[in-house]
PyMOL Python script that loads the backbone (N, CA, C, O; Angstrom):
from pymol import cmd

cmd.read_pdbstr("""\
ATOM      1  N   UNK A   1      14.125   2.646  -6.995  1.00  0.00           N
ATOM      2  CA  UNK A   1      13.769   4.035  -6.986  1.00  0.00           C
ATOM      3  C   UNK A   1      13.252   4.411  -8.370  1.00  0.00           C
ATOM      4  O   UNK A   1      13.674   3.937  -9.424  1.00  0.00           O
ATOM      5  N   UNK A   2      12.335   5.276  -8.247  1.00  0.00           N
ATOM      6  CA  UNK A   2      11.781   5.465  -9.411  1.00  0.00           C
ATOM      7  C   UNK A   2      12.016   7.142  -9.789  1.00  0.00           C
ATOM      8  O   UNK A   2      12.002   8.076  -8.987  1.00  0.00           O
ATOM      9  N   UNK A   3      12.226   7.200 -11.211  1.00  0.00           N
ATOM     10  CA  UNK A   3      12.714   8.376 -11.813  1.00  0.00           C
ATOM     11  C   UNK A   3      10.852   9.095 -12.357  1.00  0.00           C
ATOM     12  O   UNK A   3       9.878   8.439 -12.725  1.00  0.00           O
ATOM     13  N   UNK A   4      10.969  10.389 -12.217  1.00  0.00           N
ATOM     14  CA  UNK A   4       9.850  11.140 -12.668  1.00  0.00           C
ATOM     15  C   UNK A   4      10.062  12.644 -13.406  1.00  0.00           C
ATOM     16  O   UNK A   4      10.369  13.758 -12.983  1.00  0.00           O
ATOM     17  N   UNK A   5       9.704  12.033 -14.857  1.00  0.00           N
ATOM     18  CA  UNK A   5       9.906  13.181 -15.601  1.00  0.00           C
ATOM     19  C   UNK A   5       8.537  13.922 -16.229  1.00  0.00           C
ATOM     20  O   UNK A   5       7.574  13.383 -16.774  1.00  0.00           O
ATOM     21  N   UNK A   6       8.792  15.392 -15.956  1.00  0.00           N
ATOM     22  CA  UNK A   6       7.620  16.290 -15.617  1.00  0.00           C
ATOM     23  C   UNK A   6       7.616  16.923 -17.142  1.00  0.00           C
ATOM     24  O   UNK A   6       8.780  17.015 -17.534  1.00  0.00           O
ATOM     25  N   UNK A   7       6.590  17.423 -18.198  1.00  0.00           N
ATOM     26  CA  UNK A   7       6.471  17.657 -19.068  1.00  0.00           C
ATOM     27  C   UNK A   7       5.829  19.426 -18.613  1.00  0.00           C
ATOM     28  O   UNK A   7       4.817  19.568 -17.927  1.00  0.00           O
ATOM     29  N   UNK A   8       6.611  20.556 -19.127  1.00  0.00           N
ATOM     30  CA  UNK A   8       5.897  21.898 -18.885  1.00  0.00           C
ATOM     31  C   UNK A   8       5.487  22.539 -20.101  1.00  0.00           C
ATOM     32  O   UNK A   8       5.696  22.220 -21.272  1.00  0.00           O
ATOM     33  N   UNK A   9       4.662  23.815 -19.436  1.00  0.00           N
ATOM     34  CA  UNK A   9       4.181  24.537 -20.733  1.00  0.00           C
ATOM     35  C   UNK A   9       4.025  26.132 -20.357  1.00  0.00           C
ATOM     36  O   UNK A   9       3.629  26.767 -19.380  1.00  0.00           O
ATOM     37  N   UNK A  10       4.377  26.336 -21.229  1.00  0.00           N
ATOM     38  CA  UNK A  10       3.813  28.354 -20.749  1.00  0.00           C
ATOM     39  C   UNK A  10       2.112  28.382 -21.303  1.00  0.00           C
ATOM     40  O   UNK A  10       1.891  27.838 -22.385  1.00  0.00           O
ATOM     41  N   UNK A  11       1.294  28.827 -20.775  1.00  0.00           N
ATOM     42  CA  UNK A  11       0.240  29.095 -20.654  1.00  0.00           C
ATOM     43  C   UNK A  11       0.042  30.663 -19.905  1.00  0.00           C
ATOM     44  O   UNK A  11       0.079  30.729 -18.676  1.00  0.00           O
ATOM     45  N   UNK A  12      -0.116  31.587 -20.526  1.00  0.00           N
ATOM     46  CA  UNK A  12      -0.223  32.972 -20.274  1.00  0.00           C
ATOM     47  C   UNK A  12       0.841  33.660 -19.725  1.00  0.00           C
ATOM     48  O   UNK A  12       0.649  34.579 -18.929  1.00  0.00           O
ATOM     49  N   UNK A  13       2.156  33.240 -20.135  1.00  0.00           N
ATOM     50  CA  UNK A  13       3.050  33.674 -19.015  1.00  0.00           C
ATOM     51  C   UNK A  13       3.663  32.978 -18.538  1.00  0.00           C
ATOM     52  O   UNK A  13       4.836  32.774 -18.851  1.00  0.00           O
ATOM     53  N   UNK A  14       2.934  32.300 -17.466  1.00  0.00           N
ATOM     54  CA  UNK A  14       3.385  31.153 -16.624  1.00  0.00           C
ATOM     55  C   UNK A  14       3.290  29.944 -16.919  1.00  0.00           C
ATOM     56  O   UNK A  14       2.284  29.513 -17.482  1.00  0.00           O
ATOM     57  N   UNK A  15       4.641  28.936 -16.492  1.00  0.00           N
ATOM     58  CA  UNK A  15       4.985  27.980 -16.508  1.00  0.00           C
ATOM     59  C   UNK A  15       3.843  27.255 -15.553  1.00  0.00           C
ATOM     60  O   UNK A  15       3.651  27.702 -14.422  1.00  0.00           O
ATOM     61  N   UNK A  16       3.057  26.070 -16.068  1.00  0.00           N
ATOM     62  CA  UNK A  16       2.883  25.410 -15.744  1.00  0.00           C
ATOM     63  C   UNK A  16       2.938  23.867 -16.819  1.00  0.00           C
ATOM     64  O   UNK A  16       2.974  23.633 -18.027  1.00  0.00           O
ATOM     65  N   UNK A  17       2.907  22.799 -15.096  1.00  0.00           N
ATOM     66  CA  UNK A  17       3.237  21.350 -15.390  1.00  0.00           C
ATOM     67  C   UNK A  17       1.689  20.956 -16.383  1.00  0.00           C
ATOM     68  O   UNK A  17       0.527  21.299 -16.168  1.00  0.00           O
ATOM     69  N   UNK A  18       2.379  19.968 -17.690  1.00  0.00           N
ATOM     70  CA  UNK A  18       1.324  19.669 -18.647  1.00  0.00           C
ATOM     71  C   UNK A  18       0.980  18.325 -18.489  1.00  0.00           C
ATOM     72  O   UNK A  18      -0.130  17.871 -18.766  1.00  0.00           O
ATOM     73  N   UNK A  19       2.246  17.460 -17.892  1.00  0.00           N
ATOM     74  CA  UNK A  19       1.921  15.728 -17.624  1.00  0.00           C
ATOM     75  C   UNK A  19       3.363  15.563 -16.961  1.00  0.00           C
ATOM     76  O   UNK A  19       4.312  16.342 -17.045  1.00  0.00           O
ATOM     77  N   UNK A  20       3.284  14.326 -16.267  1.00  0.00           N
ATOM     78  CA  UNK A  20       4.096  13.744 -15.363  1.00  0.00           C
ATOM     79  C   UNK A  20       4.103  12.302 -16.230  1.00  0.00           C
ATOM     80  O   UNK A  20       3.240  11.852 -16.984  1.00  0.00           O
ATOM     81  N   UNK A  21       5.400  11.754 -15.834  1.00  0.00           N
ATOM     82  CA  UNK A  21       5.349  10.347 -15.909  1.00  0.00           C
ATOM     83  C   UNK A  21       6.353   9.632 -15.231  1.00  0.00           C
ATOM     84  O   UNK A  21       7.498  10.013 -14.986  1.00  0.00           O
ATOM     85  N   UNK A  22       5.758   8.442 -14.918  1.00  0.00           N
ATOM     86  CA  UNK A  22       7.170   7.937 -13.652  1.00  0.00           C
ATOM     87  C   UNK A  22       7.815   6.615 -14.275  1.00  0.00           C
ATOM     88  O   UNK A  22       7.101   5.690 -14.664  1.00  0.00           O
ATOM     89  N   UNK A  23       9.041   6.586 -14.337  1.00  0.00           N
ATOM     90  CA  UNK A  23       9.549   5.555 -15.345  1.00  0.00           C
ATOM     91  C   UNK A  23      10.324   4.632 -13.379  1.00  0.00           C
ATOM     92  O   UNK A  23      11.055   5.073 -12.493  1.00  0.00           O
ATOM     93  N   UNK A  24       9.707   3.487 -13.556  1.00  0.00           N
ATOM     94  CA  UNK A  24      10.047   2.938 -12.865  1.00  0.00           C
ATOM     95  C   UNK A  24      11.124   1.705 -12.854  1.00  0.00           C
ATOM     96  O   UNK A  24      10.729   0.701 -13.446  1.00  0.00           O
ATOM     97  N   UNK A  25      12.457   1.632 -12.254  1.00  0.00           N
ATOM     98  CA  UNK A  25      13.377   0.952 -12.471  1.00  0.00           C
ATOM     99  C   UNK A  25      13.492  -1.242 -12.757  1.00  0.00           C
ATOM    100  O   UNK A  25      14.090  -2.074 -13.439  1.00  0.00           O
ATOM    101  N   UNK A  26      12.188  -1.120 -11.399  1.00  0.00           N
ATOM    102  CA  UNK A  26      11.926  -2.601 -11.275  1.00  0.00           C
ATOM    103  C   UNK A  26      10.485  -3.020 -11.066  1.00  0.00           C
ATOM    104  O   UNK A  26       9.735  -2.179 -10.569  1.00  0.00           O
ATOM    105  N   UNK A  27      10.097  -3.973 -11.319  1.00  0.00           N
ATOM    106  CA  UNK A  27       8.701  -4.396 -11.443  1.00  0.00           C
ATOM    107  C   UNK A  27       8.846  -4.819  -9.808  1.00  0.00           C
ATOM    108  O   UNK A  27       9.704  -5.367  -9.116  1.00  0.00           O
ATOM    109  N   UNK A  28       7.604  -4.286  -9.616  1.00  0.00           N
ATOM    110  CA  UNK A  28       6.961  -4.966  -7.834  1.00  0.00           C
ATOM    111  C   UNK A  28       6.515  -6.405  -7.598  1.00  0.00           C
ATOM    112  O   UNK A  28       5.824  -6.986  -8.434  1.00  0.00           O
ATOM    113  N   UNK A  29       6.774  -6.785  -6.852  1.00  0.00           N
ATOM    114  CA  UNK A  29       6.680  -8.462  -6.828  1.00  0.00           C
ATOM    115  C   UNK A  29       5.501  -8.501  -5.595  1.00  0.00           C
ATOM    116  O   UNK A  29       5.442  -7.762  -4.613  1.00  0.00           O
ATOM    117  N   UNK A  30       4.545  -9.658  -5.992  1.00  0.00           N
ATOM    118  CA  UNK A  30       3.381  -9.526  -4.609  1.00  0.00           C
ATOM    119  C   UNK A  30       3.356 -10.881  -4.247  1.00  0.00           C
ATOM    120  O   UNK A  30       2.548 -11.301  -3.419  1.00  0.00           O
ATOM    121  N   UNK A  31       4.565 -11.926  -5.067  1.00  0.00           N
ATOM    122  CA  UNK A  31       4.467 -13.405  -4.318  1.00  0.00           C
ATOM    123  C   UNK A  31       4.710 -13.499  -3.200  1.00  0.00           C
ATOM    124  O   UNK A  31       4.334 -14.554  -2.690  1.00  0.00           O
ATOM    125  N   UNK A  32       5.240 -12.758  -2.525  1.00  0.00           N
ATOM    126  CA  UNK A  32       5.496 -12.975  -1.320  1.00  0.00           C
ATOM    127  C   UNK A  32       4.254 -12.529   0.031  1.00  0.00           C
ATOM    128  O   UNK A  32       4.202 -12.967   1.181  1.00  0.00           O
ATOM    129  N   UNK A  33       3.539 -11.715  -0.521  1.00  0.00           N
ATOM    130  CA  UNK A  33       2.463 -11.215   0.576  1.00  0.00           C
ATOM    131  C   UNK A  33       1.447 -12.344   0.197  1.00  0.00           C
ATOM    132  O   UNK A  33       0.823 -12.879   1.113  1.00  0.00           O
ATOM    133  N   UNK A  34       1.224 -12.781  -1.231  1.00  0.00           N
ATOM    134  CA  UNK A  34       0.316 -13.542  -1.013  1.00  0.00           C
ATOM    135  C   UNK A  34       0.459 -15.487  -0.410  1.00  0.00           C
ATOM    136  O   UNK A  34      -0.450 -16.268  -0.130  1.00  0.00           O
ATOM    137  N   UNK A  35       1.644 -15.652  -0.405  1.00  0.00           N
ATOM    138  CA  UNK A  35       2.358 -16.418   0.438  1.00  0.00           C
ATOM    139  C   UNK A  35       1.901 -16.481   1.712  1.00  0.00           C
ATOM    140  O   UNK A  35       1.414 -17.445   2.303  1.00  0.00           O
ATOM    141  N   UNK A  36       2.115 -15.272   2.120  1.00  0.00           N
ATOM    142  CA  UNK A  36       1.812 -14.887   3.749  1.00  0.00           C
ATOM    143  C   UNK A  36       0.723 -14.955   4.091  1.00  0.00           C
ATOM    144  O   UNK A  36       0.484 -15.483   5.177  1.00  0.00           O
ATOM    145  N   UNK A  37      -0.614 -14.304   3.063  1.00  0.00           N
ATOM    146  CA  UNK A  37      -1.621 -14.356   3.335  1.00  0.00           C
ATOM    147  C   UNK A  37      -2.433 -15.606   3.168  1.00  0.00           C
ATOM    148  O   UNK A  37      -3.587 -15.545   3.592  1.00  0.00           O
ATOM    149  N   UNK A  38      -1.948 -16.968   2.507  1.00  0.00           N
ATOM    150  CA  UNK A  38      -1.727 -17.700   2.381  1.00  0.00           C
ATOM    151  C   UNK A  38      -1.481 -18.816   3.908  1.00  0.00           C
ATOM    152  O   UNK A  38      -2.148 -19.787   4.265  1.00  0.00           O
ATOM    153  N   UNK A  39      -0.780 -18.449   4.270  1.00  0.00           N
ATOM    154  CA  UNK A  39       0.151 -19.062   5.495  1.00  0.00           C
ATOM    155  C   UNK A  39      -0.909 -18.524   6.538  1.00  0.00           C
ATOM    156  O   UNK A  39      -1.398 -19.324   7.336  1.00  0.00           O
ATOM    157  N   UNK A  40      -1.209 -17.449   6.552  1.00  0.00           N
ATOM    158  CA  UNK A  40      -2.118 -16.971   7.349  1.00  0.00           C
ATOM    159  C   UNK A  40      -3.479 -17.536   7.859  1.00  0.00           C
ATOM    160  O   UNK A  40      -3.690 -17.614   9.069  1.00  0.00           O
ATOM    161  N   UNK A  41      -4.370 -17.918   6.969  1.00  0.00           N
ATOM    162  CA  UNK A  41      -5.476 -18.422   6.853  1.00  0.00           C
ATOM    163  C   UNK A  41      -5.203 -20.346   7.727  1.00  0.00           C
ATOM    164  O   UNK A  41      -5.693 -21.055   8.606  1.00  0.00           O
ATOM    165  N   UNK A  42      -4.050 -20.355   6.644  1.00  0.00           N
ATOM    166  CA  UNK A  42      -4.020 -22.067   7.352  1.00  0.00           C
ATOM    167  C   UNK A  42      -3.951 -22.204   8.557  1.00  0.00           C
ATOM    168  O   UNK A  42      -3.966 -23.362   8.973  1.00  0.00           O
ATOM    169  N   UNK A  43      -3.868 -21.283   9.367  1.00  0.00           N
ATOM    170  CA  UNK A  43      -2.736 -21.502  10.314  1.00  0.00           C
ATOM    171  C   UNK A  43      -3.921 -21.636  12.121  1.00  0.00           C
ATOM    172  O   UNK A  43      -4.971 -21.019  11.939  1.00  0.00           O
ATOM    173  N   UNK A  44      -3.886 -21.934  12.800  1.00  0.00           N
ATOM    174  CA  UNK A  44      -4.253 -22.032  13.559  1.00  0.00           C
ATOM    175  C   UNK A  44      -4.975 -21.409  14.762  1.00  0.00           C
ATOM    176  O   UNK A  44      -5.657 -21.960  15.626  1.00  0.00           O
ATOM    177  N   UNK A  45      -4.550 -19.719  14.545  1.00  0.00           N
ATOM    178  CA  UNK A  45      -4.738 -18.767  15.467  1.00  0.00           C
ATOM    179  C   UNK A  45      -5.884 -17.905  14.621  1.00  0.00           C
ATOM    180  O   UNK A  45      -5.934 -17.732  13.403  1.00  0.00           O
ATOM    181  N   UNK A  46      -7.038 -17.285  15.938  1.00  0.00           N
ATOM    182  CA  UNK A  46      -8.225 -16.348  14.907  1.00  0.00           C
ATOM    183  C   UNK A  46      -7.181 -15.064  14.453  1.00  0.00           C
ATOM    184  O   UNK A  46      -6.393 -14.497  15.210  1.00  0.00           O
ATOM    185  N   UNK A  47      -7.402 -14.769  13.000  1.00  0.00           N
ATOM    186  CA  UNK A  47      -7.078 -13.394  12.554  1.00  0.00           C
ATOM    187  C   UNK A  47      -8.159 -12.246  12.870  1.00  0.00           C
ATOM    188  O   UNK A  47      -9.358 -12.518  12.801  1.00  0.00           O
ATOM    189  N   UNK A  48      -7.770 -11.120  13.174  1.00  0.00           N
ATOM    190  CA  UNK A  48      -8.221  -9.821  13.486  1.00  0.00           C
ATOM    191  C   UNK A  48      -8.970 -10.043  14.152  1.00  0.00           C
ATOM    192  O   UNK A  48      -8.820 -11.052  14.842  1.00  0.00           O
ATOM    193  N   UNK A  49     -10.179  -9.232  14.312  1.00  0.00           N
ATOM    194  CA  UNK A  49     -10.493  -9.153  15.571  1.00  0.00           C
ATOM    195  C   UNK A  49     -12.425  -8.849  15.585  1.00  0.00           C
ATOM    196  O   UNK A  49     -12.719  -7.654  15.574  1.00  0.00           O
ATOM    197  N   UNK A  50     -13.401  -9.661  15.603  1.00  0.00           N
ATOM    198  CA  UNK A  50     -14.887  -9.243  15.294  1.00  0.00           C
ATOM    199  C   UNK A  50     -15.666  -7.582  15.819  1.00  0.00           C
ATOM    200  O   UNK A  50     -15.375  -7.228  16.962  1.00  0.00           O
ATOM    201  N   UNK A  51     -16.387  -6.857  15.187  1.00  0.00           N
ATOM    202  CA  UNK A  51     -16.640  -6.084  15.405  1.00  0.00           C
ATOM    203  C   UNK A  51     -17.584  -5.566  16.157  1.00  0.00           C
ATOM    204  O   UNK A  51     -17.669  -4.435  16.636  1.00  0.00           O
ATOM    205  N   UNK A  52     -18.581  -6.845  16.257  1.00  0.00           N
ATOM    206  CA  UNK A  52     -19.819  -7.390  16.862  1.00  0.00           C
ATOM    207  C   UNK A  52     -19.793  -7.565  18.265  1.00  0.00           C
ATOM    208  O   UNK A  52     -20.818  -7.422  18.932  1.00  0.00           O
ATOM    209  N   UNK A  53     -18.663  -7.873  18.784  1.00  0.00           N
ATOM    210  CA  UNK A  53     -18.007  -8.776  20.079  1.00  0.00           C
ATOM    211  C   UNK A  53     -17.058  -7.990  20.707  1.00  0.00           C
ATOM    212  O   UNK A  53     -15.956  -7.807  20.189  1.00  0.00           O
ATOM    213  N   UNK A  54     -17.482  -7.332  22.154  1.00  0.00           N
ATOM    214  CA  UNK A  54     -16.781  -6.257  23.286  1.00  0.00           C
ATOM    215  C   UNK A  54     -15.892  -7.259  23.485  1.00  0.00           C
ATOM    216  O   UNK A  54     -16.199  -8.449  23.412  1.00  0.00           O
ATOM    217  N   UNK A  55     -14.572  -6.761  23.788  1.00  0.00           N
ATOM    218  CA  UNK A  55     -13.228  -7.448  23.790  1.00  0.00           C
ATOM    219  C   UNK A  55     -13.232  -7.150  25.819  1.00  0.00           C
ATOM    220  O   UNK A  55     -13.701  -6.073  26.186  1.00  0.00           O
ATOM    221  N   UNK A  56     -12.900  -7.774  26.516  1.00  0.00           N
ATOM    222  CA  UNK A  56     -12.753  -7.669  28.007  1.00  0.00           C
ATOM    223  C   UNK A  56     -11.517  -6.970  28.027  1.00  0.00           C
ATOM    224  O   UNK A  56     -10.690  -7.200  27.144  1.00  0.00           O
ATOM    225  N   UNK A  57     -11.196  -5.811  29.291  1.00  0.00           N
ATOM    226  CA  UNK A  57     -10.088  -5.348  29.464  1.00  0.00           C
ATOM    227  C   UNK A  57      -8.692  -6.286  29.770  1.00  0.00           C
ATOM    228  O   UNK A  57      -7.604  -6.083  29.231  1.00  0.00           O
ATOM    229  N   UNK A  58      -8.982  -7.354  30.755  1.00  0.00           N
ATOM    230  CA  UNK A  58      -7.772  -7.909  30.778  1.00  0.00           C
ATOM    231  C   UNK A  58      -7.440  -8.890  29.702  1.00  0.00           C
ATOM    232  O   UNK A  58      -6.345  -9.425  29.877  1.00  0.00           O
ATOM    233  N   UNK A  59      -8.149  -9.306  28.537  1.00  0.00           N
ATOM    234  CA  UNK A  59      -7.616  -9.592  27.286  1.00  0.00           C
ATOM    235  C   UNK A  59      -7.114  -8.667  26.682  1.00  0.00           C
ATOM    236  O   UNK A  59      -6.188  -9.270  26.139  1.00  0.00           O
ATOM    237  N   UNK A  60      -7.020  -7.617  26.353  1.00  0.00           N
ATOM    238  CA  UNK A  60      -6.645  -6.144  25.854  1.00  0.00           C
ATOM    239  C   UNK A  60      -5.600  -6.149  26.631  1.00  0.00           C
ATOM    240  O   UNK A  60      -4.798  -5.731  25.796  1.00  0.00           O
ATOM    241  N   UNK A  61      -4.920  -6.308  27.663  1.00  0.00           N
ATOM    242  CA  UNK A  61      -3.793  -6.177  28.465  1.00  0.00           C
ATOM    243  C   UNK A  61      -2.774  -7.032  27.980  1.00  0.00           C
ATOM    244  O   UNK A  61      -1.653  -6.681  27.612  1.00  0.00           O
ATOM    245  N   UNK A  62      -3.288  -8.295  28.008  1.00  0.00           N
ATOM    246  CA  UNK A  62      -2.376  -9.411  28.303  1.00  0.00           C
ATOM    247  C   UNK A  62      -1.879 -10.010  26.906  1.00  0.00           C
ATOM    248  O   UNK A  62      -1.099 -10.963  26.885  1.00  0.00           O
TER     249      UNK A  62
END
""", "prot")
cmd.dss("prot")
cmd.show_as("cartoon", "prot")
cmd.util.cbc("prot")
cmd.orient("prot")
């Protein structure tokens, strides 16, 4: 979870926000999606789906 501390200011009166900043607890890790995406490609089955090429209804079903 990440903490966010807001910096204010009076400007005519009113309070307004001058900067934000988000202090974040843990670094994000992406070995694992690119693993997958990885695993993905090798793998045997077509990914997604061509845009070019009407898909038949009873493939869409089944």
């Amino acid at each position: 979870m990440s903490t966010i501390r807001s910096q204010y200011t009076t400007i005519k009166g009113e309070r307004t926000e001058l900067g934000r900043r988000t202090f974040k607890v843990e670094e994000r890790h992406f070995h694992r999606e690119a693993k997958s995406q990885h695993a993905q490609l090798e793998s045997v089955h077509q990914h997604g789906s061509r845009k070019d090429v009407k898909i038949k209804i009873h493939r869409k079903l089944t």
